[in-house]
ROGUPA-254423 format. One record per residue (C-alpha): x, y, z. Coordinates in steps of 0.5 Angstrom, whole numbers, padded with zeros to 4 digits, always signed. Layout:
XYZ...
% end
This chain:
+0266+0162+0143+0263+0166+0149+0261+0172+0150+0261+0175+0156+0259+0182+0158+0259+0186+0166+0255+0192+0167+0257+0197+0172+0254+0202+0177+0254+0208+0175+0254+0214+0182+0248+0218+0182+0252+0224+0181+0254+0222+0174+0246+0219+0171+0246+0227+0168+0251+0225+0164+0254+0217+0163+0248+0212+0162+0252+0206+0163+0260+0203+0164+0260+0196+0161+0265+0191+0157+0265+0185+0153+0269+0179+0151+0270+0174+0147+0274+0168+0150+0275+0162+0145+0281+0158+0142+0286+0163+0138+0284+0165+0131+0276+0164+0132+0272+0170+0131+0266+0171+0135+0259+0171+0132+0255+0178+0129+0254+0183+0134+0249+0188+0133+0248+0195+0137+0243+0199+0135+0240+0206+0135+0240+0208+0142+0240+0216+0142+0247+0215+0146+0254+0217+0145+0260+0212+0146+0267+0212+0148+0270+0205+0146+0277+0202+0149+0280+0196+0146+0283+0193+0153+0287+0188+0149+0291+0192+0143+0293+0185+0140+0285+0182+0139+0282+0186+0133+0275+0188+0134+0272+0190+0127+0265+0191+0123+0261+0194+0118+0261+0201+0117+0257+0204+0112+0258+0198+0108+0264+0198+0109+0268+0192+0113+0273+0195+0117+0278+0194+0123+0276+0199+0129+0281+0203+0132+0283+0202+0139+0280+0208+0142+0274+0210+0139+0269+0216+0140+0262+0214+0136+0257+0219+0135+0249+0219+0135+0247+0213+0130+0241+0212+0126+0243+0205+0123+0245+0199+0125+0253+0197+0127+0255+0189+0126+0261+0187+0129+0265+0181+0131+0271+0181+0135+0277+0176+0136+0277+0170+0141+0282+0174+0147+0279+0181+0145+0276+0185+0151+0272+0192+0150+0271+0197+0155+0266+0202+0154+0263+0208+0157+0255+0210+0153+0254+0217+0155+0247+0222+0154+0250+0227+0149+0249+0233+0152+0255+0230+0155+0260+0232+0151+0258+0239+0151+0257+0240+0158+0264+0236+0161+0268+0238+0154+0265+0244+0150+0265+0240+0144+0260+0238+0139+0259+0231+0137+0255+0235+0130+0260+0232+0127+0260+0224+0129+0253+0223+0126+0252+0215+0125+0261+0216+0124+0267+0214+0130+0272+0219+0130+0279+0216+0135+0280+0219+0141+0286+0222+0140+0283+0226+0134+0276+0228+0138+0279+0230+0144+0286+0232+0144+0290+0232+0150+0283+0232+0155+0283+0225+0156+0289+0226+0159+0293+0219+0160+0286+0216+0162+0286+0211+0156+0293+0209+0158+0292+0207+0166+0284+0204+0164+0289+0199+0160+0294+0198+0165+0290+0198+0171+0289+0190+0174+0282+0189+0173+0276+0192+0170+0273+0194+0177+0279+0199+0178+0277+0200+0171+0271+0203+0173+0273+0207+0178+0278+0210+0174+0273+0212+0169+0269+0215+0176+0275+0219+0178+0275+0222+0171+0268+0224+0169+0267+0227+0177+0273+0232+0176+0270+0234+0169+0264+0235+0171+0267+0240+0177+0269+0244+0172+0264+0245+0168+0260+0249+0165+0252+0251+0164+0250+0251+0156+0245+0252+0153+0241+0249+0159+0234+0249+0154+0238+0243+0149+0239+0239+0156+0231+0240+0157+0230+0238+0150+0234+0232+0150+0230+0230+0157+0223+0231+0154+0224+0227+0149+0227+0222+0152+0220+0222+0158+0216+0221+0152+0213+0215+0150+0211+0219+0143+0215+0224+0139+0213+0231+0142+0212+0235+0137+0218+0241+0136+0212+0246+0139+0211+0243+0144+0218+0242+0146+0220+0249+0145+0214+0251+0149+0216+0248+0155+0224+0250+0154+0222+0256+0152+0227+0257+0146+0224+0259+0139+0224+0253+0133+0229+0256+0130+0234+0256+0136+0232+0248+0137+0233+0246+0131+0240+0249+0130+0241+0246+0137+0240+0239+0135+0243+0239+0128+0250+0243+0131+0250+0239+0138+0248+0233+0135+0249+0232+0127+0240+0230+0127+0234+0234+0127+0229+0233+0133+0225+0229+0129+0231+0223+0128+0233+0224+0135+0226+0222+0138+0224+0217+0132+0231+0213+0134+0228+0214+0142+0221+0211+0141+0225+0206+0136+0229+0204+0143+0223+0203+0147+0220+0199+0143+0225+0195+0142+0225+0194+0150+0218+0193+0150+0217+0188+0145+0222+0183+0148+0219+0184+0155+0212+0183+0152+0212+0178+0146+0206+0176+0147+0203+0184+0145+0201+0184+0138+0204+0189+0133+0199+0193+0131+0198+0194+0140+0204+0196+0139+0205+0201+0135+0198+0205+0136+0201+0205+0144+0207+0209+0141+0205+0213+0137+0206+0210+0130+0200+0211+0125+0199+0205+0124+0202+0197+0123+0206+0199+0116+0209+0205+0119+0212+0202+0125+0214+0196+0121+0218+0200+0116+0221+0204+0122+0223+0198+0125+0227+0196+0119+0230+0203+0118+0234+0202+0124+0236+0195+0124+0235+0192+0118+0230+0187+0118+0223+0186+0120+0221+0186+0128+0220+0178+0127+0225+0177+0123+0230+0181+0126+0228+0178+0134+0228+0171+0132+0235+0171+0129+0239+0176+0135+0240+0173+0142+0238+0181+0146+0243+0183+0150+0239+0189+0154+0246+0189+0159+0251+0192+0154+0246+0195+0149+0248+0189+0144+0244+0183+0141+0248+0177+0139+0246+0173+0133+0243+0166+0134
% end
């Protein structure tokens, strides 16, 4: 079977809110299943569209083997999702910054912590017939410039809140270490008290998880863009207490160990997915 994957440009006017379009596919002989995928932590929301009702996509979640439904909101994760997907299944799906939610929608994914909510249930109506003309459209070009067109006509009728959570996220996410909540407070000018509830009301996790999950992000990055770095390099540059402490982090959000997990997955940086070997 063949996995194949196309990642989309997203216009400058959207960066503040959509880090990536993609999608996946799996082409093969019917019946077949594709290998384990893996999407890992990332600190980012998705919107996930099953463009072929008919081909099942389907994974572990929290234990449990289930089928994913065919429009699907997931929340911030803390842990790894393993999937697998029938030959002639194909997936669009939007990785939003999650701020975006609250700026685009006024809604809070507190509630969606390291869970999948279905669209129709999360969104309401706001989503309008988007779903339904993504599928229709002709190719996954047409696609995109569907997604374009709507997030462009929310982001003009949105609304500024709480501007001190978007420069939290932002801060965090400049850092190559997890700045500590005094730091962040100072320089977004919000009490400890305020941010905290900040995060646990907007995202379901604390400050501390949130960079812990993206320090976790860029190490990944790193070390398949420098294999030849020591360990032990490596956590000292990002801010590990020492080699057992980044190690025991690496496992927390994928798993395994960092040797065992990138020998045994193919790194998919594209569509922020690895493919087991």
């Amino acid at each position: 079977m063949e996995i194949t994957d196309n990642l989309f440009e997203v216009p400058q006017d959207l960066k503040p809110f959509i880090k990536a379009i993609w999608s996946v596919r799996a082409e093969g002989q019917p019946g077949e299943i594709s290998p384990m995928q893996c999407c890992l932590p990332n600190g980012l929301a998705e919107l996930i569209i099953n463009l072929t009702p008919q081909h099942r996509h389907f994974g572990d979640l929290h234990g449990n083997w289930m089928t994913f439904p065919n429009a699907y909101v997931v929340g911030v994760m803390s842990e790894p999702v393993y999937w697998n997907m029938e030959a002639g299944a194909q997936i669009m799906g939007i990785s939003l910054k999650p701020e975006a939610f609250i700026a685009l929608f006024n809604r809070s994914i507190g509630d969606l912590a390291d869970t999948i909510a279905e669209t129709h249930t999360f969104f309401g109506h706001l989503l309008g017939d988007l779903i339904a003309q993504i599928r229709q459209a002709p190719d996954n070009e047409s696609r995109k410039d569907l997604i374009i067109q709507y997030f462009r006509k929310r982001q003009a009728i949105q609304e500024g809140r709480q501007p001190y959570f978007y420069q939290a996220l932002e801060q965090i996410r400049a850092s190559s270490e997890i700045p500590s909540m005094e730091d962040i407070c100072e320089q977004v000018l919000v009490g400890k008290r305020q941010l905290q509830r900040a995060f646990q009301d907007n995202l379901g996790i604390s400050l501390k998880t949130y960079g812990r999950i993206i320090r976790f992000t860029k190490v990944y990055e790193f070390i398949y863009k420098n294999p030849q770095r020591k360990l032990t390099e490596i956590a000292h540059e990002f801010g590990y207490a020492d080699q057992s402490h980044f190690i025991r982090e690496f496992r927390e959000f994928t798993g395994d160990n960092p040797t065992s997990f990138i020998s045994g997955f193919e790194h998919q940086p594209r569509v922020l997915l690895a493919l087991m070997n």
